[in-house]
VOGU-3710 file (C-alpha; in Angstrom, 3 decimals, decimal comma):
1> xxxxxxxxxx> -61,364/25,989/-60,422  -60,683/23,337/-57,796  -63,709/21,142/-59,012  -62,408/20,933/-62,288  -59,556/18,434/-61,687  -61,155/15,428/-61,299  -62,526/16,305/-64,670  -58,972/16,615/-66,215  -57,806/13,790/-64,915  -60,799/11,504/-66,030
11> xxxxxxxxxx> -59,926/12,918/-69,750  -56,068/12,463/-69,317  -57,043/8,424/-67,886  -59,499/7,810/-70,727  -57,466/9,168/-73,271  -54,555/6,616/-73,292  -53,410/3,231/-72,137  -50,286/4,513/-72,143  -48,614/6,610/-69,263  -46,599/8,787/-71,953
21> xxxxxxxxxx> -49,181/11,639/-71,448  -48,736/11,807/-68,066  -45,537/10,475/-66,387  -45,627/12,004/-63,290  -48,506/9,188/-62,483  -48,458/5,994/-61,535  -51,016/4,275/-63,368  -51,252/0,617/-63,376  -52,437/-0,597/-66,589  -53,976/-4,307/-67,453
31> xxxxxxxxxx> -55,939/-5,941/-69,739  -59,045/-8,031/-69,234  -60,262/-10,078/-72,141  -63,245/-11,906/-70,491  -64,656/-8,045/-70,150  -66,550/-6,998/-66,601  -70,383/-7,294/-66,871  -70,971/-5,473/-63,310  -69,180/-3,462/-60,350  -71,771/-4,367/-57,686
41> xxxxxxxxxx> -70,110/-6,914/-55,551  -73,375/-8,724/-54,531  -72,746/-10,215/-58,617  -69,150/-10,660/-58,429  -68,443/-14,372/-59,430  -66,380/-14,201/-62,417  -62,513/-13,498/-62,082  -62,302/-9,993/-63,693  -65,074/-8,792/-61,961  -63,723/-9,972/-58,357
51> xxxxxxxxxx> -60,315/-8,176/-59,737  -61,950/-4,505/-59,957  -64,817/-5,015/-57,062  -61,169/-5,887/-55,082  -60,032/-2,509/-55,320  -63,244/-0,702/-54,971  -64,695/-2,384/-51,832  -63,321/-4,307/-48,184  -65,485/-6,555/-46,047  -65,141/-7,497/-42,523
61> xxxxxxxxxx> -61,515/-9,468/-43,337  -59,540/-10,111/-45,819  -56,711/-12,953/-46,932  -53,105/-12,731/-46,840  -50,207/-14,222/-49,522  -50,165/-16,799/-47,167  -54,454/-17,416/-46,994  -54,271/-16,753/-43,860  -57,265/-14,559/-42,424  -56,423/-10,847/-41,376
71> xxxxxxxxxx> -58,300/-7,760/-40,266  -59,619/-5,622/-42,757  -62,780/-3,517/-41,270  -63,292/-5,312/-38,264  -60,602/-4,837/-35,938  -60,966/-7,826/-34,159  -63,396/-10,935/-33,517  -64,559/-13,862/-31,692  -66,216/-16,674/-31,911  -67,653/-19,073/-29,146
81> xxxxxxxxxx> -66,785/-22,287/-28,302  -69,701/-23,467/-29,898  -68,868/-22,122/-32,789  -72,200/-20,670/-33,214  -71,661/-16,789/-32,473  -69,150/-14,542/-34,156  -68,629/-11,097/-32,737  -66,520/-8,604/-35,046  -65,366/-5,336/-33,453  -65,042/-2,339/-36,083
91> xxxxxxxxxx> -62,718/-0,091/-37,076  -63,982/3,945/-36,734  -62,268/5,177/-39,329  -63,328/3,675/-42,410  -65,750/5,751/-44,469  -67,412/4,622/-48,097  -66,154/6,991/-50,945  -69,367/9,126/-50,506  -67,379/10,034/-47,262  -69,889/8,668/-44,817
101> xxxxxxxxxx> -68,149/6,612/-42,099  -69,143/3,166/-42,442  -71,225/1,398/-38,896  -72,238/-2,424/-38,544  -75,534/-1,387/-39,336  -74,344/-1,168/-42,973  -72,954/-4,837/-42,589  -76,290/-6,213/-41,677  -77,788/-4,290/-44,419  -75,093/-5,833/-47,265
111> xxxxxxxxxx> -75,289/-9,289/-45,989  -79,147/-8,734/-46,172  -79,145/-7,771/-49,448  -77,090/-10,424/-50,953  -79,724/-13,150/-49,044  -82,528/-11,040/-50,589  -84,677/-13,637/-52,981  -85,296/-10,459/-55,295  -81,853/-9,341/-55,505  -80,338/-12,872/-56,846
121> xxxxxxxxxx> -77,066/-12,614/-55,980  -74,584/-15,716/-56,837  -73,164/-15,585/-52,962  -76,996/-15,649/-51,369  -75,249/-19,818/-50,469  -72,662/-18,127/-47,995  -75,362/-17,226/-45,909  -77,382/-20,085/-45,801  -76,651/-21,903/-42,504  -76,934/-18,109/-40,911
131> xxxxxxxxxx> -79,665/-17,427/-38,082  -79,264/-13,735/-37,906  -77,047/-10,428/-38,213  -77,625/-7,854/-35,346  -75,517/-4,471/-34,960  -75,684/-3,829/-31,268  -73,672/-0,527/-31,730  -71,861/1,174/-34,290  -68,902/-0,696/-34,051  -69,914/-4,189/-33,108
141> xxxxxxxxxx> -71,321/-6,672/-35,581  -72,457/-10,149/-34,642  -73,146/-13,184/-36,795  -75,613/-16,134/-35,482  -75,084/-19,221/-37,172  -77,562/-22,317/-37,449  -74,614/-24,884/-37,251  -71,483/-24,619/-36,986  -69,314/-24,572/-39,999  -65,237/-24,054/-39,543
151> xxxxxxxxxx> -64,555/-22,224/-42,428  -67,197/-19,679/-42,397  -64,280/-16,869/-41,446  -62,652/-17,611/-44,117  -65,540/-17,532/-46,705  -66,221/-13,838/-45,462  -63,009/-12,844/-47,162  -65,053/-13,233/-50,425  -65,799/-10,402/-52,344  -70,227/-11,060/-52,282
161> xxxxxxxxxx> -69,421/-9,663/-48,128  -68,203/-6,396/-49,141  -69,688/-3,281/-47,414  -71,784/-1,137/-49,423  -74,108/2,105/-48,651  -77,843/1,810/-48,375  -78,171/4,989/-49,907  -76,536/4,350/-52,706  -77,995/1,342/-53,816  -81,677/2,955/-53,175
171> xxxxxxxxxx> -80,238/5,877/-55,204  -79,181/4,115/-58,089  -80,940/0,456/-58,063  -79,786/-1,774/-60,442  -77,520/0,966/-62,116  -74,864/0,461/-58,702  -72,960/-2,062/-61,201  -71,665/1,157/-63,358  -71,786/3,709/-60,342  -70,160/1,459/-57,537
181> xxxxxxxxxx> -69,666/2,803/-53,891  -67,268/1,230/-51,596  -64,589/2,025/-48,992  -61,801/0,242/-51,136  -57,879/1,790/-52,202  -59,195/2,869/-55,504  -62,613/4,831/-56,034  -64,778/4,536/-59,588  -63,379/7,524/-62,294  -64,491/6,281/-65,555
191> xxxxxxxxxx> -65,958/3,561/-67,399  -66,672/3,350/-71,305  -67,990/-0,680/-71,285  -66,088/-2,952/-73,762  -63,333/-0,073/-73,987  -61,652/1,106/-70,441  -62,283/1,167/-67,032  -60,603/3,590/-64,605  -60,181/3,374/-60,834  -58,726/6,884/-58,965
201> xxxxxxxxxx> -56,788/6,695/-55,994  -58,677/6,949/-52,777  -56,806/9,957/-50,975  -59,028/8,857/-47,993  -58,025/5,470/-47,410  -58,410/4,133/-43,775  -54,841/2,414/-44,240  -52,563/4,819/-43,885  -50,065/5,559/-46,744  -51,894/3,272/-49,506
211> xxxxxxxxxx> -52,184/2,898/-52,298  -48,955/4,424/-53,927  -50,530/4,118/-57,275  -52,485/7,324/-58,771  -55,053/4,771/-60,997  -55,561/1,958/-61,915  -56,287/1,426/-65,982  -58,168/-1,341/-67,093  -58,575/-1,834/-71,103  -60,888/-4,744/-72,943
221> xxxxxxxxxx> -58,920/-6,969/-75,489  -60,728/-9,847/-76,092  -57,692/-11,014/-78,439  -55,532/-12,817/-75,930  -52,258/-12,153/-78,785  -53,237/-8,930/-79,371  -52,939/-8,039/-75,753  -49,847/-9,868/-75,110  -48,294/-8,153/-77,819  -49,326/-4,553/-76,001
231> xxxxxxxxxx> -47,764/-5,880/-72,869  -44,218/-6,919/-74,602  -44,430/-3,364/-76,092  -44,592/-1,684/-72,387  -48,485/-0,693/-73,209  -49,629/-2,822/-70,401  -47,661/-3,283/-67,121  -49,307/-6,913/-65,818  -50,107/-10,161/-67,573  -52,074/-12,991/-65,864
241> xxxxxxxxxx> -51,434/-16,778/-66,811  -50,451/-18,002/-70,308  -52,380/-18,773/-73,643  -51,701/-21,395/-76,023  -50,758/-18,452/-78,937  -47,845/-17,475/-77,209  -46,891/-19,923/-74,395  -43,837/-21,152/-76,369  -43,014/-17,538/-77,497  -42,494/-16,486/-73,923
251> xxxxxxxxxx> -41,664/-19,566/-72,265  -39,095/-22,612/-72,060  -40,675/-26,167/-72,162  -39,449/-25,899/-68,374  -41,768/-23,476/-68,003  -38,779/-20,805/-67,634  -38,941/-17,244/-69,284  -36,875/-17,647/-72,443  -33,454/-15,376/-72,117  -34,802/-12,621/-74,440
261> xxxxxxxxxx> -37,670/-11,780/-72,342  -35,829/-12,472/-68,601  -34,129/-8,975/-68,292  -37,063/-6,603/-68,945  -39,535/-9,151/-67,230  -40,400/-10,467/-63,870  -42,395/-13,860/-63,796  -44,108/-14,735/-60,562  -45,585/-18,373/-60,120  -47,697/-19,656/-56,717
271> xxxxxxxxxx> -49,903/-22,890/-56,563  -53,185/-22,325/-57,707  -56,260/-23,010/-55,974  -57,695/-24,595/-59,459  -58,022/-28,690/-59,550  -58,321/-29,512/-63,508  -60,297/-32,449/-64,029  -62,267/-35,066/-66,136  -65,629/-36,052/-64,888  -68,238/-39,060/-64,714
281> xxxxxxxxxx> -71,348/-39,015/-64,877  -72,376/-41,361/-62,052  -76,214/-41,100/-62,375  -78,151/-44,404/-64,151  -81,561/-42,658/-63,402  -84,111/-42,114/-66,245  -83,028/-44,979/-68,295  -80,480/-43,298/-70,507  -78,172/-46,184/-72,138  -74,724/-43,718/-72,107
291> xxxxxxxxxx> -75,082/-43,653/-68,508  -75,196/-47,254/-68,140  -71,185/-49,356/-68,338  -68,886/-49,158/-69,268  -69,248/-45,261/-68,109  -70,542/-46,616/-64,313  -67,346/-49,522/-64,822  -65,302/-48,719/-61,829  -62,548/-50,498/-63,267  -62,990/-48,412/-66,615
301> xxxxxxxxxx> -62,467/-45,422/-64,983  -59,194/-46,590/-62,713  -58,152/-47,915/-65,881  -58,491/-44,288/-68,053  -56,544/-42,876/-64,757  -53,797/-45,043/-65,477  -54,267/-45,075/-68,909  -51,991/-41,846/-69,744  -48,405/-39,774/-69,017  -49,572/-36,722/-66,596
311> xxxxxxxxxx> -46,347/-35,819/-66,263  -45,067/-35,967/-70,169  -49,040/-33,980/-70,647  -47,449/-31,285/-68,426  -43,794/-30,488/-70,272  -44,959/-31,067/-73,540  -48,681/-29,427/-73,921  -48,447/-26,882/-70,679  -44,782/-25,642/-70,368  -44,723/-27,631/-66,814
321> xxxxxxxxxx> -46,871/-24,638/-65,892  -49,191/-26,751/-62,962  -48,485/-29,812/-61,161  -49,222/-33,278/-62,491  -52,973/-34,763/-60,805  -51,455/-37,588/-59,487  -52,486/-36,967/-56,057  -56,531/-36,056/-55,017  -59,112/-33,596/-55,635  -57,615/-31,323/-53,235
331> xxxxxxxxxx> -55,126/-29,142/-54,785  -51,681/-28,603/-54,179  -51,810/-25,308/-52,054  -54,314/-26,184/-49,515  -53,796/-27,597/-45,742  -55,665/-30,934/-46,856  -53,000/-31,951/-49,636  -51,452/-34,941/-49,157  -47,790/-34,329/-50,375  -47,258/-38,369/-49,686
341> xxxxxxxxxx> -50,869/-39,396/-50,625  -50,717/-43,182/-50,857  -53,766/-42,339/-53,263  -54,528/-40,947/-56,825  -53,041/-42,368/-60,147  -49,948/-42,185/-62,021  -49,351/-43,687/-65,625  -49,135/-47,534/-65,343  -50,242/-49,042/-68,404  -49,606/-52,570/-67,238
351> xxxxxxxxxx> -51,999/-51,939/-64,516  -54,675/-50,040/-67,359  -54,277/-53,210/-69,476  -55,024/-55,440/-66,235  -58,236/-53,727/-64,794  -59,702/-53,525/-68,905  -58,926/-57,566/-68,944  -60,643/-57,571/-65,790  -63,749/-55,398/-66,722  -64,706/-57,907/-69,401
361> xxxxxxxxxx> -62,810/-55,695/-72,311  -59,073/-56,870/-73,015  -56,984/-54,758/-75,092  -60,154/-53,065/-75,070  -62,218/-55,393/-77,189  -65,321/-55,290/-77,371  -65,635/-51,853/-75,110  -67,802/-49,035/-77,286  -66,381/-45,650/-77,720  -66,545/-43,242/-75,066
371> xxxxxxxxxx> -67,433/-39,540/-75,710  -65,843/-37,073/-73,959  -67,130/-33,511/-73,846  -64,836/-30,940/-73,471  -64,556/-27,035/-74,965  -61,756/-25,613/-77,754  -59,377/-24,500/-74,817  -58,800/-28,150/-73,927  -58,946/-29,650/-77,320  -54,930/-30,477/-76,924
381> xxxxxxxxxx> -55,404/-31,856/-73,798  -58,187/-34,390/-74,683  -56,467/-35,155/-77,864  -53,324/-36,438/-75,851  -55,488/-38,443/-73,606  -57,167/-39,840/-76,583  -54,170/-40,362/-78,223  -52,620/-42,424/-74,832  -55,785/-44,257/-74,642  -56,320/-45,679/-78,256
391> xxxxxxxxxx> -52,487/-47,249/-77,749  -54,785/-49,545/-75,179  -57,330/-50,152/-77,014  -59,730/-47,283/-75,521  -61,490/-45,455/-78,115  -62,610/-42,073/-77,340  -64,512/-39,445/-79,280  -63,361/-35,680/-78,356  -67,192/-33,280/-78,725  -65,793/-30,086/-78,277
401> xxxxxxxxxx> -68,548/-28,075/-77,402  -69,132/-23,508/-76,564  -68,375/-23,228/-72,855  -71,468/-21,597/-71,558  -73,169/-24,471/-73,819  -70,691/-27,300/-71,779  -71,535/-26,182/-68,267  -75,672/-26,551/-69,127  -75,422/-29,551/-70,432  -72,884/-30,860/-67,390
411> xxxxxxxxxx> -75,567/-29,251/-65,088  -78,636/-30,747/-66,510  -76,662/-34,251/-66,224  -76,145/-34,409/-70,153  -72,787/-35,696/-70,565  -71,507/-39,025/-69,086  -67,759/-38,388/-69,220  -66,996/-34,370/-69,327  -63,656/-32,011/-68,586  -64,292/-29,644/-65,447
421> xxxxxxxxxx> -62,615/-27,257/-63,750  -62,765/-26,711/-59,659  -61,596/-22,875/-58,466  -61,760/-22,053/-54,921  -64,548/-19,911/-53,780  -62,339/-20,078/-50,219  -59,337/-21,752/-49,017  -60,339/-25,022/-47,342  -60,469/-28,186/-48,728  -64,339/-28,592/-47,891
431> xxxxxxxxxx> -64,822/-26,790/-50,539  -63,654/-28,857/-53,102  -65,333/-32,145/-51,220  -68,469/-30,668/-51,422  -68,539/-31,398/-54,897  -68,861/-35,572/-54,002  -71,333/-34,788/-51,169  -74,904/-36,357/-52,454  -77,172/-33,124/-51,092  -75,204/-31,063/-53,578
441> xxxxxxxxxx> -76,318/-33,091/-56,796  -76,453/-30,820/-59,792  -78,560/-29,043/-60,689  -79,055/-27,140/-57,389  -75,439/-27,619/-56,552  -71,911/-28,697/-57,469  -71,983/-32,399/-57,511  -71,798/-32,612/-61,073  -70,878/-36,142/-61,183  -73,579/-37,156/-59,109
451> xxxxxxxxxx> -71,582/-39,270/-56,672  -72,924/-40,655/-53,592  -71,219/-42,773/-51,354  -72,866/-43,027/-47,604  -69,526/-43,516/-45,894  -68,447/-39,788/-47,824  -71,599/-38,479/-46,967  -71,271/-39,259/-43,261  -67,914/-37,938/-42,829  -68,582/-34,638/-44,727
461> xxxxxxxxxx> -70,469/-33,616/-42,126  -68,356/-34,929/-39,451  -65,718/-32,351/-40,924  -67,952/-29,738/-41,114  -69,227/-29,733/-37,802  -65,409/-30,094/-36,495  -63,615/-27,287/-34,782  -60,434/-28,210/-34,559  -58,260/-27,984/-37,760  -55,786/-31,264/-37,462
471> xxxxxxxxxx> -59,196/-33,276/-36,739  -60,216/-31,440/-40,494  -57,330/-32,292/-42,621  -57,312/-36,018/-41,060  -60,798/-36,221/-42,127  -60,690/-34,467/-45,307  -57,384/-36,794/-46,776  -60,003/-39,528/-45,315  -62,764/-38,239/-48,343  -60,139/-37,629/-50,690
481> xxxxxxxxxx> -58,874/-40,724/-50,576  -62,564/-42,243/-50,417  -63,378/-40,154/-53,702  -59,658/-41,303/-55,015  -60,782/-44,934/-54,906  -63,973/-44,318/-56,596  -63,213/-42,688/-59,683  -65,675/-40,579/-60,463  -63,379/-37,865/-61,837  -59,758/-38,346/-63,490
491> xxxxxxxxxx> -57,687/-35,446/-62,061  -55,283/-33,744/-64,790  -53,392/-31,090/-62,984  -53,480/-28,902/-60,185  -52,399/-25,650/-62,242  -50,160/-22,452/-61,060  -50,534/-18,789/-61,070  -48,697/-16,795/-63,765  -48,109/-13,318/-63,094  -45,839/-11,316/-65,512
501> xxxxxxxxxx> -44,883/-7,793/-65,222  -42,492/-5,041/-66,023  -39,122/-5,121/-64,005  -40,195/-1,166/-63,169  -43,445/-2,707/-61,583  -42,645/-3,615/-57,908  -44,956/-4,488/-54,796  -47,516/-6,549/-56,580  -48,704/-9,314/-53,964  -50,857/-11,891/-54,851
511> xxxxxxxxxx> -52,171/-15,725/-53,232  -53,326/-18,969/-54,463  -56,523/-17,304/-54,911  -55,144/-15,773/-57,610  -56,416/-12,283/-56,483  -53,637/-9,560/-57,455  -53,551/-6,818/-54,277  -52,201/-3,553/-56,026  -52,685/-1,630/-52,536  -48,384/-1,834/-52,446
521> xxxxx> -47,530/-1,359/-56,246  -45,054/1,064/-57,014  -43,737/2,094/-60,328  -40,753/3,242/-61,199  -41,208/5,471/-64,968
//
């Protein structure tokens, strides 16, 4: 009869969100309204699918609340002075929830796999300044680079380097996104797509004593209401971030939880790794007359940056949930913020009014309306700036537009003046400068603006190359600041993690990453 539990318990998971029907358990349940298209880290690039690959797989080393990086499955590491050669030594414990015990050959095989032209995998760019992977032994795993590139360490904390079993993937193909095998806290139980996902406990975890949790629960709203109205009714234990419905339902203009909610819920807030922007297009090529000024006006676009209240845009349309963009790209949260940057833009509408005179438009006379291109989630934000901006003389036409829609036509260079959004794939402010760096033009990469600037381009590369991490921030506030006095974006906010749960829901740890680690939840029925 002993096979026949894991049966039962799949039917007792699947049969409720609720815990009612089983309160001896500790089930963890959440919602996920974007839905999860795959399970198979190697295609894990969207948020809710990095949030269930997170508890299903580990790589060589993961990040801390603090971003700082920590063993996971390699014990230790090194890396030469070159910064060429990275050696990781292995833990011999771990095994893959088929129970075989996981060797560095399996490493080279993953990494392989995600660089492998037929597989296609969204992370194949993480490996692209790599010579070679070698496994010498079982428990040592080496890394030869091309170049050396600081935060590489850090980037293998992303979910795409996750160990997975050869002979699983040759067992299943492409079906290993709904029959996923890793070494993770929580192995797969159950998944009815669109409806409920369930994640068991894995009894065999290599860290000892974790998780507490029995399962994790994981249900499919797409109606953002609907599902905050389960979680206020104790039907789901975690909330992540706000939406417009019911922002001012749950929160103060402060951004404080109002005093009806504050003694059956905990809020927990941590900078963001998410830079919220507005973009130019800086490209003239191919003739195209919206390309051409005022759009390529630098003092247009230092005007728009002064041209509007950040800081009023924050209490009154987002709760003060985020920080004003006052400051760079870089986001508050990172080593290379500038806390005292003597760059960015506040609102100064004597200086807007100045640099319009100066552009050849005063009071805006004369200047043609600019169309900005944006998506119904930011409609209130882009009406405020066009509101701000008309008091100046600035006339601006909102195109709200589908998302998937916005981001081909910002790739394919479509839209001279667009809203973007910049989320860490790692923590270090390279990241986020490598969208100004002229190699990375869209459409192959992130430059979406197409800026180029030789100086930039130079000192990009300076910071890459440079091993020593004071000699990177100095040189990174450098770029910022370069970018800063260019204007080829308008930064809104730097925005904030929101994490709400159930006062009987304790142990939840989370970074600016905004990846939840459920490894320590506890829950006290």
């Amino acid at each position: 009869m002993k096979h026949l539990a894991p049966i039962i318990l799949t039917l007792l998971l699947a049969a409720s969100c609720s815990n009612r029907h089983h309160p001896d358990k500790m089930i963890f349940r959440y919602n996920e309204s974007a839905g999860i298209a795959t399970l198979d880290p190697a295609f894990a690039k969207d948020q809710s699918i990095i949030w269930a690959c997170r508890q299903l797989y580990n790589g060589l080393i993961e990040l801390d609340t603090a971003l700082q990086v920590q063993p996971s499955i390699a014990k230790h590491w090194t890396i030469s002075r070159d910064g060429l050669h990275y050696t990781f030594t292995l833990r011999d414990d771990v095994h893959f929830h088929n129970g075989r015990r996981v060797v560095a050959d399996d490493f080279v095989y993953s990494f392989r796999r995600i660089t492998d032209p037929d597989v296609i995998s969204p992370g194949a760019w993480i490996f692209h300044d790599v010579q070679s992977f070698n496994a010498p032994n079982d428990t040592t795993f080496e890394i030869h680079l091309k170049q050396p590139f600081a935060p590489f360490l850090a980037q293998l904390g992303m979910v795409y380097c996750s160990v997975v079993p050869r002979e699983e993937i040759q067992r299943h193909g492409k079906n290993f996104r709904r029959n996923p095998c890793g070494t993770g806290p929580f192995r797969f139980q159950y998944w009815k797509e669109g409806v409920k996902l369930v994640l068991r406990r894995n009894d065999h975890y290599f860290e000892q004593g974790l998780p507490h949790l029995h399962a994790v629960a994981i249900t499919f709203i797409a109606d953002r209401h609907t599902a905050f109205l389960e979680f206020i009714k104790g039907n789901l234990d975690f909330m992540n971030s706000l939406d417009a419905s019911y922002k001012d339902e749950l929160l103060t203009l402060d951004g404080q939880l109002k005093e009806k909610y504050a003694s059956r819920i905990h809020m927990h807030s941590t900078p963001y790794l998410n830079t919220e922007y507005l973009g130019f297009n800086m490209s003239q090529e191919n003739g195209n007359p919206s390309l051409l000024p005022p759009h390529s006006s630098l003092k247009i676009r230092q005007a728009i940056n002064c041209g509007f209240d950040r800081r009023k845009m924050m209490r009154y349309l987002r709760n003060n949930i985020g920080h004003p963009g006052v400051g760079g790209f870089v986001p508050l949260g990172l080593p290379g913020f500038d806390t005292a940057a003597p760059y960015g833009y506040e609102y100064n509408p004597q200086r807007a009014a100045q640099l319009l005179a100066e552009a050849g438009y005063p009071h805006g006379q004369g200047l043609p309306t600019l169309k900005l291109s944006t998506t119904a989630n930011y409609l209130d934000l882009c009406k405020y700036i066009q509101q701000q901006l008309g008091l100046l003389g600035i006339q601006v036409q909102v195109d709200v537009n589908p998302p998937a829609a916005l981001r081909s036509q910002i790739g394919e260079g479509k839209n001279a003046w667009f809203r973007g959004s910049w989320v860490a794939d790692y923590p270090d402010a390279e990241n986020y400068l490598s969208l100004f760096y002229s190699p990375n033009r869209a459409p192959a990469g992130p430059n979406y603006t197409r800026f180029s600037n030789p100086q930039f381009d130079q000192l990009y590369l300076r910071a890459r190359n440079a091993t020593d991490p004071q000699e990177r921030i100095a040189l990174y506030r450098t770029m910022d600041s370069l970018v800063m006095q260019h204007a080829p974006v308008i930064v809104l906010y730097y925005d904030q993690i929101l994490h709400f749960t159930h006062k009987i829901v304790t142990g939840l740890r989370t970074n600016a990453m905004n990846c939840p680690d459920l490894r320590h939840v506890r829950i006290a029925r």
